[in-house]
Every structure is written in C-alpha cells, then in structure tokens.
MARFITOR-511474 format. One record per residue: residue in three letters; x, y, z of N, C-alpha, C in turn. Coordinates in steps of 0.05 Angstrom, whole numbers, plus 32768, in hexadecimal, padded with zeros to 4 digits. Atoms other than C-alpha are relative to their C-alpha. Example, Ala and Ser with C-alpha at 12.3 -4.5 7.8 and 13.67 -1.06 7.14 Angstrom:
% residues 2
ala80127FE8800080F67FA6809C801280188000ser7FF07FE87FFF81117FEB808F7FF18016800E
% end
This chain:
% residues 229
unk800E8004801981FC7D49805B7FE980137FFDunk80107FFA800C81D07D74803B7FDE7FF97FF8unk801C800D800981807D6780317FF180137FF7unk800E7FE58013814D7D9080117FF9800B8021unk80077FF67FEE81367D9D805A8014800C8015unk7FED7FF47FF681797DB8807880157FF97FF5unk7FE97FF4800F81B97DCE806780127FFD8014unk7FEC80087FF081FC7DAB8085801B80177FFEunk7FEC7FE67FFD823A7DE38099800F7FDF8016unk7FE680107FFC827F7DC380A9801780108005unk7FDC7FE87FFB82B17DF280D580197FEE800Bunk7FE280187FF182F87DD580DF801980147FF3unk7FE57FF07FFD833D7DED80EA80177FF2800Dunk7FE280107FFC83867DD280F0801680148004unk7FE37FF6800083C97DE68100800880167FEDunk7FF07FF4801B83DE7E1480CC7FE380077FF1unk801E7FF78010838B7E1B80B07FEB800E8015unk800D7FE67FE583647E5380E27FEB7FF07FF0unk80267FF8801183157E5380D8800580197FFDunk80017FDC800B83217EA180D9801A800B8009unk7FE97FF17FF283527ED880E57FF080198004unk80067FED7FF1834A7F15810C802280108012unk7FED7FEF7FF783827F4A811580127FEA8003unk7FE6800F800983B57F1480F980037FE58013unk7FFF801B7FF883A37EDA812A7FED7FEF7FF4unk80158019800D83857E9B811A7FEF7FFA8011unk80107FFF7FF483467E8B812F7FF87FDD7FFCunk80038014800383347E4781417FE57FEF7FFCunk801680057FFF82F87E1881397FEC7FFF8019unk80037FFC7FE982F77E1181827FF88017800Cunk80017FE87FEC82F77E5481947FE4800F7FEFunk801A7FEF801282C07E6C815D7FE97FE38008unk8019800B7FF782917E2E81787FF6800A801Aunk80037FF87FE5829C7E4B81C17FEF80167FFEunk800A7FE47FFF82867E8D81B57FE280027FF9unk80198006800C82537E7A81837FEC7FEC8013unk801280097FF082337E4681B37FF88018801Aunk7FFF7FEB7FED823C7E7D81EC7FEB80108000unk80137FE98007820F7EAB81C77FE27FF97FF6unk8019800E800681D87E7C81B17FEF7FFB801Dunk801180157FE081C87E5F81FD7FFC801E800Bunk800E7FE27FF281BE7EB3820C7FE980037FEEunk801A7FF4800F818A7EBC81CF7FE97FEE8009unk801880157FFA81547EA281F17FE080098004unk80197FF9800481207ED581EB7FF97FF97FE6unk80008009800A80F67ED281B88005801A7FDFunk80017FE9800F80FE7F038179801C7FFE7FDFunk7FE68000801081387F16813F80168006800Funk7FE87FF87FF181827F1F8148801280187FECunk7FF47FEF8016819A7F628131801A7FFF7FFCunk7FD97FFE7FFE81EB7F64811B800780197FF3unk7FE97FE3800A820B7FA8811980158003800Bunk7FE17FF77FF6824F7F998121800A7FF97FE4unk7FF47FFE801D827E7F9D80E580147FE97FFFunk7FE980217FFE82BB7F6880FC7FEB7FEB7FF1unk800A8014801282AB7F2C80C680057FE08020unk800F80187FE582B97EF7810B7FEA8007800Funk80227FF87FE982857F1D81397FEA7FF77FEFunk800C7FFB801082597F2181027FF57FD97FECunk8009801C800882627ED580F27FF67FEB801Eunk8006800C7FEF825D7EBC81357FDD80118012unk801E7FF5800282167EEC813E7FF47FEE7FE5unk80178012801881F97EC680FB7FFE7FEC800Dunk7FF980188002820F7E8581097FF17FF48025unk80067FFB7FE381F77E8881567FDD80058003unk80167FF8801181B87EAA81367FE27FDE7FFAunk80138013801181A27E72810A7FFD7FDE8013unk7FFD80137FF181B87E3A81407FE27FFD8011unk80187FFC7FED817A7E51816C7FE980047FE8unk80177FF6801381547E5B81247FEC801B8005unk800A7FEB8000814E7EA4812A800E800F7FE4unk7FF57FF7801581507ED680FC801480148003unk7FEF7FEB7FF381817F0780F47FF980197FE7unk80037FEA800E817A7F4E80D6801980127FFCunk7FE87FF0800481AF7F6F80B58003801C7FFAunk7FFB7FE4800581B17FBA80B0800780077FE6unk7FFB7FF1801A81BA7FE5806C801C8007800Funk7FDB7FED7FF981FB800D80977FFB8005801Aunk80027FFD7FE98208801980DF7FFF801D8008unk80097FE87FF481E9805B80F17FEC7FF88015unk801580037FE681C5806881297FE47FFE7FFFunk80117FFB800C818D807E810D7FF27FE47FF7unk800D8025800D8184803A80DB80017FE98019unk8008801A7FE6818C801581197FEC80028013unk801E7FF57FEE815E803281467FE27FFB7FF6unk801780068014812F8031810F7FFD7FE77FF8unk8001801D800181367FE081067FFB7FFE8015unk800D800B7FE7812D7FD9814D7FE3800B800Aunk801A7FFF7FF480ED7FF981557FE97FF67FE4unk800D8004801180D47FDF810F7FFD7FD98006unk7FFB8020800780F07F8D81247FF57FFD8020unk7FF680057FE580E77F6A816280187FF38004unk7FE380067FFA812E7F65817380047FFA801Aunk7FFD800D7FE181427F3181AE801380098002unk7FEC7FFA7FF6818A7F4481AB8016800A7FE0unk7FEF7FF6801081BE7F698188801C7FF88002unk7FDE8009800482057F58816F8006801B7FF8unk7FF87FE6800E82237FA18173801F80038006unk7FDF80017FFA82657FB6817B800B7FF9801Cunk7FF280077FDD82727FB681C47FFD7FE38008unk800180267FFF82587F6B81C480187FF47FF4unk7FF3800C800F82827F60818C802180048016unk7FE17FE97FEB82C97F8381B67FFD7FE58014unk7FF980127FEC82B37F4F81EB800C7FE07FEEunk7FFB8011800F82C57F1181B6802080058004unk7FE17FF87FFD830C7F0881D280047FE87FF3unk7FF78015801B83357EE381A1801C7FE88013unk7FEB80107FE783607EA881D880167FE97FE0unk7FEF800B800F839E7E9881A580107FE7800Dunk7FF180157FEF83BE7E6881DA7FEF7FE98000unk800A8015800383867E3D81D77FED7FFC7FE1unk800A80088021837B7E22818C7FFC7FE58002unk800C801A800083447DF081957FF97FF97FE4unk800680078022834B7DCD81477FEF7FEB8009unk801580198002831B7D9881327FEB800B7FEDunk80127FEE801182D87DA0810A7FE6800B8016unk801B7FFE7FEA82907DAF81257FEA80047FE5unk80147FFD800E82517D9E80FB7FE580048008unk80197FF57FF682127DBB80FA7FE880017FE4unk801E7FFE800D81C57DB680D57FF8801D7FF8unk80127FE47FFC819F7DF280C47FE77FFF7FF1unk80118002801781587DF080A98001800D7FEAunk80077FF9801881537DF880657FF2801E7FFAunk80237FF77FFF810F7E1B806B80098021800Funk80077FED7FE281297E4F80A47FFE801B7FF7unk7FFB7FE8800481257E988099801B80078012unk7FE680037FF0816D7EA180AA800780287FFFunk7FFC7FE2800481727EF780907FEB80127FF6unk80117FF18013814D7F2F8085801A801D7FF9unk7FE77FF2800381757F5E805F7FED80207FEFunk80197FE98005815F7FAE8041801080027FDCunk7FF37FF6801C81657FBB7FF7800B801A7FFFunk7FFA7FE8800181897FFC7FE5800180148007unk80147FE58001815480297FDB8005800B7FE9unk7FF87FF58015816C803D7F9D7FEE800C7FEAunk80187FF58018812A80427F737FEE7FF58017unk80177FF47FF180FA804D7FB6800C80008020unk7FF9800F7FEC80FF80367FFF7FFF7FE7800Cunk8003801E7FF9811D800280147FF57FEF8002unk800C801D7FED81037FB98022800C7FF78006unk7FFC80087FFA81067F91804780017FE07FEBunk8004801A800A811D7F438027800E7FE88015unk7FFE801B7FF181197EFF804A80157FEB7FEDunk7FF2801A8012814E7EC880337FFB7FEE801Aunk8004801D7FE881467E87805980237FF67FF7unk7FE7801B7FFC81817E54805F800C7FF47FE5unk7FF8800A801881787E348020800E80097FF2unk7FFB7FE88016817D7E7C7FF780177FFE8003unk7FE08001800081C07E84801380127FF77FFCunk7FEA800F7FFF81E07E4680157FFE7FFA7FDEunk7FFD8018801281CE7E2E7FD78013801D7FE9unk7FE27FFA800E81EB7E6D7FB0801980038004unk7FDB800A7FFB822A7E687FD6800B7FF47FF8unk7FE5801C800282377E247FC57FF57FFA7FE1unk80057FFE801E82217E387F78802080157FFEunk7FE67FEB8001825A7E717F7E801A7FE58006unk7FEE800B7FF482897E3E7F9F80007FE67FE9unk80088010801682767E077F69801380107FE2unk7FF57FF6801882837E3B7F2E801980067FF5unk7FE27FF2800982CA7E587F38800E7FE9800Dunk7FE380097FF083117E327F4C8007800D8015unk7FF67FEC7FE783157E597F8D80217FF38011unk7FE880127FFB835A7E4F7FA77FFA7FFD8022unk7FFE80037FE483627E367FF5800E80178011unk7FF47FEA7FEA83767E6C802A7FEE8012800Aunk80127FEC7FF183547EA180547FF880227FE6unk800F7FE9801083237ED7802F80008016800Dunk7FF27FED7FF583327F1680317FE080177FE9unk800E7FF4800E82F87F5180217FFC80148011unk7FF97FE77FF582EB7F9280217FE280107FFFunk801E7FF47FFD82A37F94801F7FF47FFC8018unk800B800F7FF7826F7F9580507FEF7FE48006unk80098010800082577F5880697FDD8003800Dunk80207FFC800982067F7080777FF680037FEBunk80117FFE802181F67F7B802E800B7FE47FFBunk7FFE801F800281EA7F37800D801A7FFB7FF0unk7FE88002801082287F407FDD80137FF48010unk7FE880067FF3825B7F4280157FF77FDE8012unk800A80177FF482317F0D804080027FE77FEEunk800080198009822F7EDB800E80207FFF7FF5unk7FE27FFC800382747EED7FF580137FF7800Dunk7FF77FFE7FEA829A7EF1803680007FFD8011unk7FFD800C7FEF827D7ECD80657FF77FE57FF3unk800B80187FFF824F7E95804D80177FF17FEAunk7FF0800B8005827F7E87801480187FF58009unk7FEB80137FEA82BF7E7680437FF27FEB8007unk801180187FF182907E4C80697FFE7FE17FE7unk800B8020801082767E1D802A80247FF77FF1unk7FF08011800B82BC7E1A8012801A7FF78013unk7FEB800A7FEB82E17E108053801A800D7FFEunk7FFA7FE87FF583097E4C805480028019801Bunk80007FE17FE683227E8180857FF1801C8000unk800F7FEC800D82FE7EBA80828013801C801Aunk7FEF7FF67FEF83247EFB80987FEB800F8013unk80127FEE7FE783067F2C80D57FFE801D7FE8unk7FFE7FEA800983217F6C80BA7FEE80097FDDunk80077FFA802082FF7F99807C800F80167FFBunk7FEF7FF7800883367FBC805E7FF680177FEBunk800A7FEF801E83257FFE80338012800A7FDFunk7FF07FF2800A835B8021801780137FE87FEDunk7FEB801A800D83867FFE7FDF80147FF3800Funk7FE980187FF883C57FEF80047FF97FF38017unk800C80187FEC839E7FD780417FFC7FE77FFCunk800780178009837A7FAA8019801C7FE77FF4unk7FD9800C800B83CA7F8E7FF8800280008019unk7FEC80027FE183E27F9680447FEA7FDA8005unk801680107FEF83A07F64805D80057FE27FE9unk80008018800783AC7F32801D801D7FF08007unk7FED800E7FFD83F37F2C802C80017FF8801Aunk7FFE80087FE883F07F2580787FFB7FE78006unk8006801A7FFF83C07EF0806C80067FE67FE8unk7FF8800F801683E27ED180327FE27FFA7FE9unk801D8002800F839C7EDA801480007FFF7FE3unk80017FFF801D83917EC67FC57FDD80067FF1unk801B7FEE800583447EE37FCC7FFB80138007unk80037FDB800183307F2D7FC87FD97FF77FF5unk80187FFE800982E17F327FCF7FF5801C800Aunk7FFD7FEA7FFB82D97F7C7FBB7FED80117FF1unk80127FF5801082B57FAF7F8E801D80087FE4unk7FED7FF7801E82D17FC27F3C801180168010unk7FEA7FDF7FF882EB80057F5D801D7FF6800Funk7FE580097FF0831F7FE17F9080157FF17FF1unk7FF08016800B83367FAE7F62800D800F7FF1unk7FEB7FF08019834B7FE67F2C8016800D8011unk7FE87FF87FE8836A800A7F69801C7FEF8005unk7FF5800B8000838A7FCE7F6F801C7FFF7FF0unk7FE88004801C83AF7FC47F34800E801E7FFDunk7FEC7FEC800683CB800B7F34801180088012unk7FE67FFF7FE683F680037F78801680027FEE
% end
C-alpha cells in the first residue's frame, strides 16, 4: 500500500510471465531479488551509486539495490570516459554499476524462482540525480526523490490502455524519458521489461517479435522508420 510517506513496488512472475528478458531468456523474480539483494548487503560505504552500464536488467537491479540501502544513484548524460571520470571526482561515489559488474549478472534459466517480493521506499528519498542536456548552457544537475518518479509513472500507466507483455525500447534508460518509460513504467504496471536496446529498424521488429512485444518505447524518428519496413 501506498502512503504519502512511501511508495509500495510489487515484483512477481509465473510460468509463462518473466519479470524481464535478456538475450531471449526469462528472467525470474527469484533471480532479480538474488542479485539485487546481493548488491545492496555490498553498498555499505557511505556515498552515491553511479550506473554506467547500458543492459536495462543491470541497470534495474543497480537502482533498485540503490534505493533499498536509500542511496542515491547518479545517472550519467552518455558513457564516455571523460563524463564519467568527471562525475566521479565531482560526486562522492561509493560504488559503481559499470559494465564489467554488469557481465558478472549471470542470468541461471534452470532455476526460475516465481512468486512475488514486496518492498517500501520512502516517499521523501532522493532516489536520482540526473544532467539536463546542455542545450541552452551547461548542464545541471536535477534531484528527483521517489515520489517524483513513481507518481508520474503511475499517472502514465493510469492514462493509456497499455496492453500486458514485455516492453521493448530503444531508448536510453539514464535520461529521465527512457527511465521512466522503460524501466519504472514495467515496474508500476507489472510488466516485463526487456534487457536489450535495439537501434536499427529491423532490430527493433526482430526484438518486438522475439518478445511477442505490443510496446515500442522510442523516439518520432524510429517509429516513422518503422512504418516504412
């Protein structure tokens, strides 16, 4: 349940319903609590948690792991070396979710622990800091807490008929578009959410049909692409 002072999340998965996919297997609730508790009982200094890995599971099991210990997490503009280096000597950063972390996230298909797993989160928490553009100066930095996020997710998820099945996008998930898009939305509407980000038109057609997917969360340019396969 929901209160003005925290915000209730509800992961669950069945037979035939993944919590995620990742290179065409199903991902279970079991195996995304393992990981995700795994990585919380290591953040134990004290500081932010940077995530520069691109996979949409790494990338959810770094938030969600994150906010469990009520830390923040900082999401990068793009993964250069450079903008990263430069966040880590601008943040105090306890630990990073980068790719080689992510590579260790082995995906165990033989064991599909289903069931749900519920979890709190304060309301209140500063859960992201994220960088504007830059487009008309340099960047900022902006704080969303817990609330910010969930509550326009589950205004997006409220507004449209979204149909049931695993989400499929081709944006990043560090800018707040794809993040609230592509990860937090699966989440509030109990959806799969896929790993892969697909660029090229027929990728993106290869990735909806694989996953029998009936959501595309993309930019105007892909979707016209779309339509002219």
């Amino acid at each position: 349940m929901t209160t003005p002072d925290s915000y209730s999340l509800n992961f669950a998965s069945a037979a035939g319903k993944p919590l995620a996919c990742m290179h065409g297997s199903a991902i279970s609730v079991g195996q995304f609590r393992r990981v995700t508790e795994q990585l919380a009982a290591q953040l134990v200094s004290e500081g932010d948690i940077l995530i520069s890995c691109a996979g949409r599971y790494a990338f959810s099991v770094g938030l969600l792991a994150s906010w469990i210990c009520n830390r923040t997490v900082v999401l990068p503009p793009n993964f250069r070396e450079d903008t990263l280096q430069d966040i880590r000597n601008r943040f105090n950063i306890a630990f990073e979710c980068d790719s080689d972390w992510a590579r260790s996230l082995a995906v165990n298909t033989n064991n599909q622990a289903h069931g749900s797993w519920d979890l709190q989160l304060p309301a209140d928490m500063p859960a992201v800091k994220l960088f504007t553009s830059g487009s008309t100066g340099a960047p900022r930095v902006i704080t969303k807490s817990v609330a910010n996020l969930f509550s326009e997710a589950s205004a997006i998820a409220a507004e449209f008929d979204w149909p049931a099945g695993p989400v499929v996008a081709s944006v990043p998930a560090q800018h707040l578009y794809g993040l609230t898009f592509s990860v937090l939305l699966p989440w509030v509407l109990g959806n799969a959410w896929v790993d892969e980000m697909p660029h090229y038109p027929r990728d993106v057609l290869h990735a909806l049909q694989k996953y029998e997917s009936h959501t595309l969360i993309s930019v105007p340019d892909q979707y016209l692409s779309l339509i002219h396969i």
